[in-house]
HTML snippet that shows the backbone in 3Dmol.js (N, CA, C, O; Angstrom):
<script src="https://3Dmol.org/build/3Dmol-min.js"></script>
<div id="view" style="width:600px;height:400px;position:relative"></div>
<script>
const pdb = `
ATOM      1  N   UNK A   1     -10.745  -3.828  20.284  1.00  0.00           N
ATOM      2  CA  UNK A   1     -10.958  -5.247  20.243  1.00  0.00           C
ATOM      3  C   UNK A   1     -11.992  -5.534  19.170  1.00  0.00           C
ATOM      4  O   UNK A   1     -13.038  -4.891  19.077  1.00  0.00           O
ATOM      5  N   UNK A   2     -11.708  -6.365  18.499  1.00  0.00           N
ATOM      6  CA  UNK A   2     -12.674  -6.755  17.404  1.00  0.00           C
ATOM      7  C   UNK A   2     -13.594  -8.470  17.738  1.00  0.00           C
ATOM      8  O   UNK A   2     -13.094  -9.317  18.479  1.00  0.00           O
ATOM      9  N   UNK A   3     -14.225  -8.563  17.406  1.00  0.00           N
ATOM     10  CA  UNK A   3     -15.339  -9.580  17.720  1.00  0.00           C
ATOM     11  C   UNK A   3     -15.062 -10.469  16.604  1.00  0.00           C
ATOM     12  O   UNK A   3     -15.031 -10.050  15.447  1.00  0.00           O
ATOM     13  N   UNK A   4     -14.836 -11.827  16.952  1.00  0.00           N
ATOM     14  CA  UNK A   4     -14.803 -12.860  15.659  1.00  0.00           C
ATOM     15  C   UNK A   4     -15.944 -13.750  15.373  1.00  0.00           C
ATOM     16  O   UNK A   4     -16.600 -14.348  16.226  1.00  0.00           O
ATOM     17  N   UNK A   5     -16.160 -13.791  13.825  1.00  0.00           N
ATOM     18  CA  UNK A   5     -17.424 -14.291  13.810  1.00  0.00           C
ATOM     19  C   UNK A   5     -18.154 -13.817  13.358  1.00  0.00           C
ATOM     20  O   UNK A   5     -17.801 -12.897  12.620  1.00  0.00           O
ATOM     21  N   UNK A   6     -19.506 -14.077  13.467  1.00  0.00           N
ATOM     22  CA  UNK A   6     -20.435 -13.530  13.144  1.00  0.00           C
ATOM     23  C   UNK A   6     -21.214 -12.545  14.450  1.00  0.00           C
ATOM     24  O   UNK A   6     -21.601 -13.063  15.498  1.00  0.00           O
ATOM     25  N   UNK A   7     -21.344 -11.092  14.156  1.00  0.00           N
ATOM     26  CA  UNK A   7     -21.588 -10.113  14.968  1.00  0.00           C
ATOM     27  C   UNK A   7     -23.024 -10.432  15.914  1.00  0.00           C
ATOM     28  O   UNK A   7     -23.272  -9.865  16.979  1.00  0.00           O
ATOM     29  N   UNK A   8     -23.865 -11.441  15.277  1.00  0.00           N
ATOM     30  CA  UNK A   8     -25.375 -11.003  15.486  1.00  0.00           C
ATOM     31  C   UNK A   8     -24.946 -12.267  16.829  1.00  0.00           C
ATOM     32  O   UNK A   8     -26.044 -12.553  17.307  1.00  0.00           O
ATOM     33  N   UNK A   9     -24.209 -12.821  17.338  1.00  0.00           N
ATOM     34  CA  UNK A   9     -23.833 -13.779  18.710  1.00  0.00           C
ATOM     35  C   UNK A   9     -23.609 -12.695  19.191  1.00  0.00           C
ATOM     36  O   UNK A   9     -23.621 -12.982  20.388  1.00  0.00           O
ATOM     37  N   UNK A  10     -23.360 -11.373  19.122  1.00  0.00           N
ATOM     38  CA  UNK A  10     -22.672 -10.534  20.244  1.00  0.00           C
ATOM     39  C   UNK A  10     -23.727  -9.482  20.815  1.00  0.00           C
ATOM     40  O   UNK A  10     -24.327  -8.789  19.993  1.00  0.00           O
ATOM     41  N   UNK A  11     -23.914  -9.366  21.797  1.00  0.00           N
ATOM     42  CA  UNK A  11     -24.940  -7.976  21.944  1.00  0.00           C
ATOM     43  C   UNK A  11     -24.558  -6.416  21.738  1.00  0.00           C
ATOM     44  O   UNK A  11     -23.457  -6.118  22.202  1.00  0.00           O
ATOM     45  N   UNK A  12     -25.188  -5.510  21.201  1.00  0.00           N
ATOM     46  CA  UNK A  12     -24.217  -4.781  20.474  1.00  0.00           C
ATOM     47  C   UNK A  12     -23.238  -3.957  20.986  1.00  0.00           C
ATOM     48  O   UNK A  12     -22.186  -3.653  20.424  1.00  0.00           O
ATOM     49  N   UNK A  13     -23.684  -3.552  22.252  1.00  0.00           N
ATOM     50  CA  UNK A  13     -22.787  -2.763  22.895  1.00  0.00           C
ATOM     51  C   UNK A  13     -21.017  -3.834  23.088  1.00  0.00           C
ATOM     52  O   UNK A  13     -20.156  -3.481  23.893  1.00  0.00           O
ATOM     53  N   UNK A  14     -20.881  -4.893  22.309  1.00  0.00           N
ATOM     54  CA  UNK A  14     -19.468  -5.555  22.545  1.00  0.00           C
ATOM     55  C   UNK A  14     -18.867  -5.847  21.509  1.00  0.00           C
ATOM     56  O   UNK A  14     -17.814  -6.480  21.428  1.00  0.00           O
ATOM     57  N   UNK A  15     -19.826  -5.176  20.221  1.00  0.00           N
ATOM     58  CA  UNK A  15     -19.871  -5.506  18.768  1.00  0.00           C
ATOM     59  C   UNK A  15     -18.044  -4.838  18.934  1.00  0.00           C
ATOM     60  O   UNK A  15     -17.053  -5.530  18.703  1.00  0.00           O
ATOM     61  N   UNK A  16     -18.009  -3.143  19.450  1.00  0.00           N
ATOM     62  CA  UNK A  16     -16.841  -2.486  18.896  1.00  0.00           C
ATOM     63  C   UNK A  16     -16.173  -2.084  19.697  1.00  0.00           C
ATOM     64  O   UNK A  16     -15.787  -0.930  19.517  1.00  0.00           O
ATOM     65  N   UNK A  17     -15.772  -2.695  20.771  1.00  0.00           N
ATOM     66  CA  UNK A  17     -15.234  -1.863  21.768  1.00  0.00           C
ATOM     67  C   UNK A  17     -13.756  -1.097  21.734  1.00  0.00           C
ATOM     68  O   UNK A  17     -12.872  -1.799  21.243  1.00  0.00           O
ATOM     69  N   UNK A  18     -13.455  -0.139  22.053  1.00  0.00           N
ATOM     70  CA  UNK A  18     -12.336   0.213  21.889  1.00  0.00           C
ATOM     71  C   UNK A  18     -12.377   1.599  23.124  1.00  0.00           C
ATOM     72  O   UNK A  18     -13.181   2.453  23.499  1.00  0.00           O
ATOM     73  N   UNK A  19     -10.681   1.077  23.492  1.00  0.00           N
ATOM     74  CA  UNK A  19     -10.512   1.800  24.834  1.00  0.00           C
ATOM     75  C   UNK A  19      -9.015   1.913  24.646  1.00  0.00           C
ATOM     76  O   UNK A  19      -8.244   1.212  23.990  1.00  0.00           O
ATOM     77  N   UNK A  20      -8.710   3.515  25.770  1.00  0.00           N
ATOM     78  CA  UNK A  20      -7.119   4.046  25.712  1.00  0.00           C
ATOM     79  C   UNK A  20      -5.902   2.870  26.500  1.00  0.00           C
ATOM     80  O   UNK A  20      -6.211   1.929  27.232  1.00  0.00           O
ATOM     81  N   UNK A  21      -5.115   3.096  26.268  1.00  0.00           N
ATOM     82  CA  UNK A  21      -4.258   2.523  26.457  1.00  0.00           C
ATOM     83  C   UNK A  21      -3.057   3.088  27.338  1.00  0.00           C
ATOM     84  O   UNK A  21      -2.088   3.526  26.716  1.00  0.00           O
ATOM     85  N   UNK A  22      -3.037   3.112  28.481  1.00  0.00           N
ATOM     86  CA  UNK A  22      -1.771   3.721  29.345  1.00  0.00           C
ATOM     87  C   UNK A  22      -0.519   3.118  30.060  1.00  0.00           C
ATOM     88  O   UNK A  22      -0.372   2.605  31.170  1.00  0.00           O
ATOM     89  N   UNK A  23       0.199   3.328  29.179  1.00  0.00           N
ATOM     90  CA  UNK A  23       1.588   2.758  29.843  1.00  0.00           C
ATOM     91  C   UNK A  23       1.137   1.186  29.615  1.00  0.00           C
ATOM     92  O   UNK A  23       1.436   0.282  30.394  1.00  0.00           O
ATOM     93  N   UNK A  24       0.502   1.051  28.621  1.00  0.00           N
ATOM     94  CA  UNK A  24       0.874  -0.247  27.754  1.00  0.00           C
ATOM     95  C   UNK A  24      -0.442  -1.606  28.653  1.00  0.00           C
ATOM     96  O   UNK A  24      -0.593  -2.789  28.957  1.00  0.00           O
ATOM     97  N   UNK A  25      -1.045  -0.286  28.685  1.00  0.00           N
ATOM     98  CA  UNK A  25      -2.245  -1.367  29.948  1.00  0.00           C
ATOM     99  C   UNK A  25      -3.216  -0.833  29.631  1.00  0.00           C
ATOM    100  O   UNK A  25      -3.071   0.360  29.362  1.00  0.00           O
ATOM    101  N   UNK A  26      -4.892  -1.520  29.486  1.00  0.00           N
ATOM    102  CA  UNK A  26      -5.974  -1.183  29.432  1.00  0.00           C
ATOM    103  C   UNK A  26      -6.632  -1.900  29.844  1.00  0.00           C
ATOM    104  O   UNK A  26      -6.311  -3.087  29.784  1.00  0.00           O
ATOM    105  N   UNK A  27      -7.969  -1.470  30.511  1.00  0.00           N
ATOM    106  CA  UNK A  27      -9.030  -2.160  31.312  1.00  0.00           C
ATOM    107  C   UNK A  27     -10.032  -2.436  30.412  1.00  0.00           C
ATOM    108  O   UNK A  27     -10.027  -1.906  29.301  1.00  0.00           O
ATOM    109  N   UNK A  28     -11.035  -3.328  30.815  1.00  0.00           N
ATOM    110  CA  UNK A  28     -12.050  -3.379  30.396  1.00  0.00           C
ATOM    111  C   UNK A  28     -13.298  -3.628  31.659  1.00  0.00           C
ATOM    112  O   UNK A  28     -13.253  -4.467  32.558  1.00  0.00           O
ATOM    113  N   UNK A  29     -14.210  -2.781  31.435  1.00  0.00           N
ATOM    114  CA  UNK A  29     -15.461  -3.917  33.081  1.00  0.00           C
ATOM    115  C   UNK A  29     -16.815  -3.587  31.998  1.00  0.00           C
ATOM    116  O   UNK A  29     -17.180  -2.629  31.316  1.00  0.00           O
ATOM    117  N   UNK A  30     -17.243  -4.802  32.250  1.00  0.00           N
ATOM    118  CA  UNK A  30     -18.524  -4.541  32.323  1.00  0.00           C
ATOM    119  C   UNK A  30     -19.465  -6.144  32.333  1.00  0.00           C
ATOM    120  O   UNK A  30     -18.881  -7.061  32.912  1.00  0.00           O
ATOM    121  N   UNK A  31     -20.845  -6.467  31.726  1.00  0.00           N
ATOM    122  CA  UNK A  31     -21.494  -7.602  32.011  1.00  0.00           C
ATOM    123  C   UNK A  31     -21.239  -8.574  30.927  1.00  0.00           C
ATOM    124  O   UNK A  31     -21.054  -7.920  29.901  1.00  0.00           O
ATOM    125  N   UNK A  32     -21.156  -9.713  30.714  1.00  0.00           N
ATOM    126  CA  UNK A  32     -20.970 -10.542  29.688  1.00  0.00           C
ATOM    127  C   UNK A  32     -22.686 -11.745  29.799  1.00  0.00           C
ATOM    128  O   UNK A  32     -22.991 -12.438  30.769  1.00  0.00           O
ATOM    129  N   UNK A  33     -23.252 -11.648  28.854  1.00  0.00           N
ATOM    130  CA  UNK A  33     -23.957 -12.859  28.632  1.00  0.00           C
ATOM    131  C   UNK A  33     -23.445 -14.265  28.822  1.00  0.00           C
ATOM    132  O   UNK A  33     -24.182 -14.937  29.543  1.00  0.00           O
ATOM    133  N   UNK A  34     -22.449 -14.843  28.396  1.00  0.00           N
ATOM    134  CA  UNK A  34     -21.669 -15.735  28.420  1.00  0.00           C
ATOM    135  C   UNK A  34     -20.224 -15.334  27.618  1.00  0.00           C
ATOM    136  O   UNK A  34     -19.921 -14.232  27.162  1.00  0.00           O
ATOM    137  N   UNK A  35     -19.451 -16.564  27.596  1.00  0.00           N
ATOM    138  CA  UNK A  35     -17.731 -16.031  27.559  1.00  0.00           C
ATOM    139  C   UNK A  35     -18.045 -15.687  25.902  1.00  0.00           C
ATOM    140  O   UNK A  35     -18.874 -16.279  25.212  1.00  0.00           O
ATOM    141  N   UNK A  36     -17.147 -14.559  25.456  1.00  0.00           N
ATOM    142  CA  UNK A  36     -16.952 -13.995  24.408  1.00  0.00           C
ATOM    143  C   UNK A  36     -15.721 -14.064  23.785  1.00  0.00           C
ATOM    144  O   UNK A  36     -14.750 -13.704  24.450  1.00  0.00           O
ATOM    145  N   UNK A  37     -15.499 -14.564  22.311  1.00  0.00           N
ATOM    146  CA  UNK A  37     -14.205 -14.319  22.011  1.00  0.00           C
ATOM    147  C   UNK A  37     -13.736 -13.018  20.822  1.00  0.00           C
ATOM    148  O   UNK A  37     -14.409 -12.648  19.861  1.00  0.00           O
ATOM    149  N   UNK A  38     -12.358 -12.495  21.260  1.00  0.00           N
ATOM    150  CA  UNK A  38     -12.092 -11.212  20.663  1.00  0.00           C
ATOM    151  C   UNK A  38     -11.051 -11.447  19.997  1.00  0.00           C
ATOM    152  O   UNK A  38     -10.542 -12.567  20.035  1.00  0.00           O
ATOM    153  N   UNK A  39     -10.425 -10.244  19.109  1.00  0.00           N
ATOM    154  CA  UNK A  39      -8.691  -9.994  18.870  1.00  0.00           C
ATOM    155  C   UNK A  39      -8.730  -8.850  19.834  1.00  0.00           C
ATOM    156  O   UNK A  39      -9.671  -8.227  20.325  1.00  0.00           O
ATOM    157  N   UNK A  40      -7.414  -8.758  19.963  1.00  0.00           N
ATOM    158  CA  UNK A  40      -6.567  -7.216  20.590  1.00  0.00           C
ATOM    159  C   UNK A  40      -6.270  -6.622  19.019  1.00  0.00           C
ATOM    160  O   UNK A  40      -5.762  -7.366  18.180  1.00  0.00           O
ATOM    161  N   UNK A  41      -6.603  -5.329  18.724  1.00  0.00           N
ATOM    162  CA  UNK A  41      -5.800  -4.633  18.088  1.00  0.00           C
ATOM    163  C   UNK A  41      -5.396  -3.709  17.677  1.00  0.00           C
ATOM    164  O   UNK A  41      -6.323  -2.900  17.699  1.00  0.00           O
ATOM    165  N   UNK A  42      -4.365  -3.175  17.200  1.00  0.00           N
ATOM    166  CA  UNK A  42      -3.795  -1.772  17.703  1.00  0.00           C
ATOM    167  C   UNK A  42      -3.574  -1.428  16.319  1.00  0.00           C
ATOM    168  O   UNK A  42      -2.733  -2.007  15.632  1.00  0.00           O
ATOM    169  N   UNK A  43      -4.237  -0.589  15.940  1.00  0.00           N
ATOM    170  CA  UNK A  43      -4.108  -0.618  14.267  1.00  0.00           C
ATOM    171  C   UNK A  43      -2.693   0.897  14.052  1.00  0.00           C
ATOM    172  O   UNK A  43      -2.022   0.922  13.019  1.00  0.00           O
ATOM    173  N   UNK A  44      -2.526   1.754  14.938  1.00  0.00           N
ATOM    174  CA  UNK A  44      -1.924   2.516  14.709  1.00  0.00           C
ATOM    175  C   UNK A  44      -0.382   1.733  15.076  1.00  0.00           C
ATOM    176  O   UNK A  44       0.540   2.538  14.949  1.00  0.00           O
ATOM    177  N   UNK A  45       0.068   0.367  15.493  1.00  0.00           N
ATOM    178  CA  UNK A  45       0.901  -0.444  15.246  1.00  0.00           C
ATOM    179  C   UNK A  45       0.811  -1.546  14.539  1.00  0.00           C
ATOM    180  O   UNK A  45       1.576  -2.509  14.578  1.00  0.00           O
ATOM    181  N   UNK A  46      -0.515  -1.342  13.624  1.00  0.00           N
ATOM    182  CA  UNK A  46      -0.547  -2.774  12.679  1.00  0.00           C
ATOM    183  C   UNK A  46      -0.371  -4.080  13.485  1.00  0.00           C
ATOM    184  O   UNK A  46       0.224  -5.035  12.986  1.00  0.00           O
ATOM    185  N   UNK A  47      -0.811  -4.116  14.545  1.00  0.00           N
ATOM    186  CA  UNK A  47      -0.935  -5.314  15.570  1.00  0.00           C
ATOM    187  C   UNK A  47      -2.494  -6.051  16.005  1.00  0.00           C
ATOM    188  O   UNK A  47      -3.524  -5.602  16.508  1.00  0.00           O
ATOM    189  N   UNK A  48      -2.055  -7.426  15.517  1.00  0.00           N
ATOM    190  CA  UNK A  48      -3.466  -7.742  15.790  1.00  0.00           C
ATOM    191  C   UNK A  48      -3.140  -9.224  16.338  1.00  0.00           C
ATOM    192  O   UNK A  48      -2.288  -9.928  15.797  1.00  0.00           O
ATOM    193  N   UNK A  49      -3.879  -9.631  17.442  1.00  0.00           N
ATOM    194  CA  UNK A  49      -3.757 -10.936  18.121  1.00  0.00           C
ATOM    195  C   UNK A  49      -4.694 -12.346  17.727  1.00  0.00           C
ATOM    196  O   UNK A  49      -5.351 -12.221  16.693  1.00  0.00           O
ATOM    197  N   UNK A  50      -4.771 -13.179  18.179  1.00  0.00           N
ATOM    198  CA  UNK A  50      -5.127 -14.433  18.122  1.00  0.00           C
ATOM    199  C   UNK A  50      -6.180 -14.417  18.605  1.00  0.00           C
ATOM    200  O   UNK A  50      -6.661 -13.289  18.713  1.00  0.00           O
ATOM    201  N   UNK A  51      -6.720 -15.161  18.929  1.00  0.00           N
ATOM    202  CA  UNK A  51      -8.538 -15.239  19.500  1.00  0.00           C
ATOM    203  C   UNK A  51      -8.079 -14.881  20.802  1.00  0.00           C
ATOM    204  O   UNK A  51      -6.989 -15.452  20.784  1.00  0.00           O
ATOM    205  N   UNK A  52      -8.153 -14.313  21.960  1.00  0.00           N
ATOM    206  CA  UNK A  52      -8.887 -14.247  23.114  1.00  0.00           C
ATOM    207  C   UNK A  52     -10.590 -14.897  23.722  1.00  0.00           C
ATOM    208  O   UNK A  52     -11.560 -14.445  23.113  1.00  0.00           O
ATOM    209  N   UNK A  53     -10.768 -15.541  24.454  1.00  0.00           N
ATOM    210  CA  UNK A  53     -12.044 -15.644  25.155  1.00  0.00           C
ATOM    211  C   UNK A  53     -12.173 -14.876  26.254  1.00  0.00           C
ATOM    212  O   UNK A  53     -11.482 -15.252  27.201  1.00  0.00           O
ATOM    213  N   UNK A  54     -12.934 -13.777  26.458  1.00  0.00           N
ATOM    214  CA  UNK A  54     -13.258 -13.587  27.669  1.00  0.00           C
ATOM    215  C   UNK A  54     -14.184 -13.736  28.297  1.00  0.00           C
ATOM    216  O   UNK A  54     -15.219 -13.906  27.652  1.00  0.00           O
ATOM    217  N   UNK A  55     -14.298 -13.752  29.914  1.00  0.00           N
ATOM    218  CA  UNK A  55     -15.386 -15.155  30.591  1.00  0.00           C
ATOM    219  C   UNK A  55     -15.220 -13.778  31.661  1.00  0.00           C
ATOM    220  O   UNK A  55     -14.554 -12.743  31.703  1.00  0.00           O
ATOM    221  N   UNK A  56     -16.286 -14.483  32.492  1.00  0.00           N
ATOM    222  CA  UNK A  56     -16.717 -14.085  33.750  1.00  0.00           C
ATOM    223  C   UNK A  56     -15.537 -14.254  34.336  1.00  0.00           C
ATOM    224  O   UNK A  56     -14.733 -15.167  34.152  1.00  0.00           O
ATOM    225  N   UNK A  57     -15.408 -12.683  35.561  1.00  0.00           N
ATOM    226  CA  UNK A  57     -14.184 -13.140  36.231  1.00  0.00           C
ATOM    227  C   UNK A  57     -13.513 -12.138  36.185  1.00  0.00           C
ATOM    228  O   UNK A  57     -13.881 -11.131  35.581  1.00  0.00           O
ATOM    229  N   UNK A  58     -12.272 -12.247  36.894  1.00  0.00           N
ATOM    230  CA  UNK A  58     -11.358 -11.182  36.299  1.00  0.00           C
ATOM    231  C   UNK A  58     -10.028 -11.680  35.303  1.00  0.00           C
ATOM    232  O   UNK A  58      -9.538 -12.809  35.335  1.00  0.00           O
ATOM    233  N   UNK A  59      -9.795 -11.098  34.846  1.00  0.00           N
ATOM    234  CA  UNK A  59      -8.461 -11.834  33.758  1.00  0.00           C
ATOM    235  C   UNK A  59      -7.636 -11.076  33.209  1.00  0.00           C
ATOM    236  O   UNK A  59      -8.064 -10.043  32.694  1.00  0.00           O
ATOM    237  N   UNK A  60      -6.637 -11.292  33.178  1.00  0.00           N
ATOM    238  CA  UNK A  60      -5.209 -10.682  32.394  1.00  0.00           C
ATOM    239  C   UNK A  60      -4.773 -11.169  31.322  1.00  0.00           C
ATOM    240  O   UNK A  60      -4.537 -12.377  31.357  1.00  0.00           O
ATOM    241  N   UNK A  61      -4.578 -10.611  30.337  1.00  0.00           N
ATOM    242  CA  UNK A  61      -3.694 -10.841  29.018  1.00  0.00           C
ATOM    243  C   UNK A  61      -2.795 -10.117  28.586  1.00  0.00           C
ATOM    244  O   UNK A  61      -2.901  -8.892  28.511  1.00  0.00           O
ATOM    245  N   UNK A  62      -1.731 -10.810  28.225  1.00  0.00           N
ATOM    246  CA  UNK A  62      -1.102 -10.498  28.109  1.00  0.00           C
ATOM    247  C   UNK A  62      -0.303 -10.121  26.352  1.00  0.00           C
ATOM    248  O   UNK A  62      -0.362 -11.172  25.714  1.00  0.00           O
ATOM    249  N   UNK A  63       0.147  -9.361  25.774  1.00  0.00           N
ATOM    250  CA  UNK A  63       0.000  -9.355  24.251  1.00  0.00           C
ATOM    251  C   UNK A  63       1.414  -8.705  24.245  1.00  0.00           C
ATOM    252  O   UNK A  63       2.020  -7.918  24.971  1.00  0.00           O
ATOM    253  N   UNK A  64       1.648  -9.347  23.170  1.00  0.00           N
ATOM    254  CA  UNK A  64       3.254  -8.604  22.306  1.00  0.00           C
ATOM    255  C   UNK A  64       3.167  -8.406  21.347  1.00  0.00           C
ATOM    256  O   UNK A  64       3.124  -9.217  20.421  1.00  0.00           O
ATOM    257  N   UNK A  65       3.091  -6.646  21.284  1.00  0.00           N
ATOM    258  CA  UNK A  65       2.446  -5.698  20.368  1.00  0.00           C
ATOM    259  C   UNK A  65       3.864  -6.037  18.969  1.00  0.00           C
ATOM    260  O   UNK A  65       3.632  -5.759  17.793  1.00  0.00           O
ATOM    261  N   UNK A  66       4.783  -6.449  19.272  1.00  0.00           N
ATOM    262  CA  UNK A  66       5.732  -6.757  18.485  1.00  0.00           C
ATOM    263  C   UNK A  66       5.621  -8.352  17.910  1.00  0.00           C
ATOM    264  O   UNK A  66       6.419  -8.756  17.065  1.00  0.00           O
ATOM    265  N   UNK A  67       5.021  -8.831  18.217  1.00  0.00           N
ATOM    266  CA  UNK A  67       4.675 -10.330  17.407  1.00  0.00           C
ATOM    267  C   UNK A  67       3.114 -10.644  16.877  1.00  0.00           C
ATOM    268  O   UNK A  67       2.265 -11.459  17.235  1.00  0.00           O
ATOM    269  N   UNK A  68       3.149  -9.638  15.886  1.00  0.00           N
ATOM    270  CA  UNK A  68       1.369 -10.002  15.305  1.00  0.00           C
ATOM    271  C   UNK A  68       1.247 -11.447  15.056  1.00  0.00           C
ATOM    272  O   UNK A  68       2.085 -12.163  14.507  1.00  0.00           O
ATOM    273  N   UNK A  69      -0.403 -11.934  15.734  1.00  0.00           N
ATOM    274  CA  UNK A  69      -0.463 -12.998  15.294  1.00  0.00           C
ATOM    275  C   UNK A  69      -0.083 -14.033  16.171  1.00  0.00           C
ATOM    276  O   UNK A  69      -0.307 -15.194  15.827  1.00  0.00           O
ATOM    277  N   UNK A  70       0.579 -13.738  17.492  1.00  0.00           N
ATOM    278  CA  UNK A  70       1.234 -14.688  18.469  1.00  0.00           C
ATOM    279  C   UNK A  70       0.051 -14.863  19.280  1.00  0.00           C
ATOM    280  O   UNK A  70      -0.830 -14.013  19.152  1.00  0.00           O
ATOM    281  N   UNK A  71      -0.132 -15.847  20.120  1.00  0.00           N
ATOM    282  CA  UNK A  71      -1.420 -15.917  20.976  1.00  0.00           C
ATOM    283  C   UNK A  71      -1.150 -15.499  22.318  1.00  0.00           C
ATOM    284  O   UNK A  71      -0.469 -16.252  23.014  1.00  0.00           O
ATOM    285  N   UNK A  72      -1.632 -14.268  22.863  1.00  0.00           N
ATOM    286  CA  UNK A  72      -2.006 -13.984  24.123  1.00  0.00           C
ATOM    287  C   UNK A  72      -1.642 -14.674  25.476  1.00  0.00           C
ATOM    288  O   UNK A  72      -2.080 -15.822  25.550  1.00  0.00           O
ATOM    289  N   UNK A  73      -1.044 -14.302  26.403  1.00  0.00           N
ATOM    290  CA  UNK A  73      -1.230 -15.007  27.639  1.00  0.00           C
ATOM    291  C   UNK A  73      -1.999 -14.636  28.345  1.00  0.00           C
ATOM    292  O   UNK A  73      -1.847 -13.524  28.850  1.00  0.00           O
ATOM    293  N   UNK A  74      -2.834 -15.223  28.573  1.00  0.00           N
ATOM    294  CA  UNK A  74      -4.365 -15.212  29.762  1.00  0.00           C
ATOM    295  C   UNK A  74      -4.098 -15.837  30.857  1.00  0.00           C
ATOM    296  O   UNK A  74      -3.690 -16.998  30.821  1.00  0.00           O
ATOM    297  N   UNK A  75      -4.287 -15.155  32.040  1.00  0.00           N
ATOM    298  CA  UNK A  75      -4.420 -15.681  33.247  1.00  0.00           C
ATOM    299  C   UNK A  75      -5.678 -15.356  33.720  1.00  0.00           C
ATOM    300  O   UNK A  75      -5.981 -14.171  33.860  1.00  0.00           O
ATOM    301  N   UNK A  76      -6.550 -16.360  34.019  1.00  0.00           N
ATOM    302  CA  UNK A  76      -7.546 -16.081  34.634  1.00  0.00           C
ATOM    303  C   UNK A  76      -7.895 -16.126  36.171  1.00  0.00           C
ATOM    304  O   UNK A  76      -9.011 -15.781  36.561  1.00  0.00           O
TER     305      UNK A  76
END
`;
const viewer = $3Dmol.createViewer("view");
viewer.addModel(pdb, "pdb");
viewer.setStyle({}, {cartoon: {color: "spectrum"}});
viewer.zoomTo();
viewer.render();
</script>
């Protein structure tokens, strides 16, 4: 996930996050200062998404690694 913007809004540990991917699903947990916005992206498919916000809470998104550039479905 990449951070949009300018980095120095982000605290650093959210600057770069990047995590495995199983059976087309990945988690994320941890604390947020306030809601943060990201891309998804999967560079070993040249896939990269639309802004995401993520907020307090739990939430699902949803991404189609086959439509770069399409915006996410979030359910929060």
């Amino acid at each position: 996930m990449s951070v949009v913007g300018d980095t120095s809004y982000y605290p650093p540990e959210l600057r770069n996050i990047t995590v495995p991917i199983y059976g087309g699903i990945f988690q994320i947990k941890g604390q947020l200062p306030n809601p943060v916005a990201f891309t998804v992206d999967n560079h070993a498919k040249a896939y990269f998404s639309r802004m995401i916000v993520v907020q307090e809470g739990t939430q699902s998104v949803t991404n189609n690694i086959n439509a770069t550039g399409e915006m996410p479905s979030i359910d929060n």
